[in-house]
C-alpha positions in Angstrom: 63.2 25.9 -30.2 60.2 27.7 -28.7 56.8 26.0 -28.2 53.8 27.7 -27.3 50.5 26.9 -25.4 48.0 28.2 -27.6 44.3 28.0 -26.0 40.7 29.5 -26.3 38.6 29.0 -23.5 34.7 30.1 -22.1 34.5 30.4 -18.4 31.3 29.1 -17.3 31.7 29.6 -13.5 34.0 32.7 -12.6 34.9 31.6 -9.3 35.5 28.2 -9.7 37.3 29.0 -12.5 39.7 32.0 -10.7 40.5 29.3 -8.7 42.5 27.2 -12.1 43.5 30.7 -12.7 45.0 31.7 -9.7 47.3 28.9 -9.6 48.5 28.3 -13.3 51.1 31.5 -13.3 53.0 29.8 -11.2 53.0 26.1 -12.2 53.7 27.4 -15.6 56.8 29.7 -14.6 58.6 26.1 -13.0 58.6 24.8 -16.5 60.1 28.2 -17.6 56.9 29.6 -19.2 56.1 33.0 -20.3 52.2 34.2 -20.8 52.4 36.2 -23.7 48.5 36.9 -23.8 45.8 36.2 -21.4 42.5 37.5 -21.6 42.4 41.3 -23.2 41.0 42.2 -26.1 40.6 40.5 -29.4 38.7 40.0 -32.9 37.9 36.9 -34.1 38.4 37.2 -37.9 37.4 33.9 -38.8 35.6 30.6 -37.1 32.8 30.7 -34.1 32.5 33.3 -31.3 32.0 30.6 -29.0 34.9 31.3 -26.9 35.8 34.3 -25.1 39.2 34.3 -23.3 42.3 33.4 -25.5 45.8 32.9 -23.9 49.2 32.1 -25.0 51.7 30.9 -23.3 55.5 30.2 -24.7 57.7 27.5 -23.2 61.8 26.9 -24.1 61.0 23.6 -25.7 57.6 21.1 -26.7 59.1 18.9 -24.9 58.3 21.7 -21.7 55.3 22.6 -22.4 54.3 19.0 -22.5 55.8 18.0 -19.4 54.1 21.2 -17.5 50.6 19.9 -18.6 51.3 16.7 -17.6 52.5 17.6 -14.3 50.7 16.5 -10.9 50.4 20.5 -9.9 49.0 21.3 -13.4 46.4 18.3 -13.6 45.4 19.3 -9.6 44.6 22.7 -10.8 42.9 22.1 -14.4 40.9 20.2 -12.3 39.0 23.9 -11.2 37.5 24.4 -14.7 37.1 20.7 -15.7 34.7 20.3 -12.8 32.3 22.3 -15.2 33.6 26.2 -14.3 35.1 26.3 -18.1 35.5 24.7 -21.7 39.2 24.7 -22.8 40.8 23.8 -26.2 44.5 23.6 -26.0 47.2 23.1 -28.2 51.1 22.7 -28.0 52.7 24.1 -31.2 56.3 24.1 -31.8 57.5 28.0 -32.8 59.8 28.3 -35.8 59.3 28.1 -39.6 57.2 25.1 -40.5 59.1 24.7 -44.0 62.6 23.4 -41.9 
């Protein structure tokens, strides 16, 4: 079942954080993800504006999406934004219908 890497985020520092961003597409195609969204426009129809950038990101499995966060690769480049260059929530959500 599909699982998807759901995350708002607020760049802070645009060229610290291009640097997470230039990386990611390819660390995240290794565990066989696809970027749905990234950036572009949107409409927040309920909650704070706070954040501007929203991405998601589907992988084959949780279990993949997991272990591509967790990797050594992913953590070096995350590293970009968490240096202060960006604010991040993430989540891993499994796709399907929640009622089976």
């Amino acid at each position: 079942m599909p699982a998807y890497w759901v995350a708002r985020s607020k760049v802070i520092e645009p060229v610290a954080y291009k640097r997470y961003t230039d990386l990611v597409p390819d660390i995240i195609s290794q565990y066989g993800g696809k970027v749905l969204a990234r950036g572009g426009e949107f409409k927040i129809l309920e909650g704070t504006d706070k954040f501007h950038r929203f991405i998601v990101i589907e992988f084959p499995s949780i279990d993949d999406g997991e272990a591509c966060f967790n990797s050594a690769d992913y953590q070096a480049a995350a590293q970009n934004r968490r240096d202060g260059a960006g604010e991040v929530d993430l989540i891993l959500v499994a796709g399907g219908d929640a009622t089976t």
